[in-house]
C-alpha angles and dihedrals in degrees: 000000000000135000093247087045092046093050087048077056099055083239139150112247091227089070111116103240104238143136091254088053094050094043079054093052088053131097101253086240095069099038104092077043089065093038086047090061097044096054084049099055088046085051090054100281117143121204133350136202120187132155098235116183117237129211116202126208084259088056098238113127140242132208107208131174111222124210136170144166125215119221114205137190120241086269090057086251107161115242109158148013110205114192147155134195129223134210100236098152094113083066 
């Protein structure tokens, strides 16, 4: 994660970016959703989009829309999911 998304997140800068940090950031109730698109992208899917609620440290919440690309070797070989996350909770 980025500073700018971090800060989006409520978060301390000193947090590690990882998968794990981002599924803790998450309302329990879209967490199996996240877990769900990356297994499918593991699995060949290409990309994903899905409005996930976030619950910062100070317990006030945050609409984003997810996104995220897969990049793949010529074997189809997963090596990277690319993504970003949009405030979308004045929607």
């Amino acid at each position: 994660m980025d500073d700018e998304l971090l800060e989006l997140f409520g978060v301390d800068h000193d947090v590690a970016p990882s998968f794990a940090a981002f599924l803790a950031l998450l309302h329990p109730d879209y967490r199996a959703t996240a877990i769900a698109r990356v297994e499918a992208m593991r699995a060949g899917a290409d990309t994903f989009a899905d409005d996930l609620l976030i619950v910062r440290d100070d317990g006030t919440h945050l609409w984003i829309q997810s996104r995220a690309q897969a990049t793949r070797d010529a074997a189809g070989t997963l090596l990277l999911v690319d993504g970003t996350d949009q405030d979308i909770t004045e929607r």
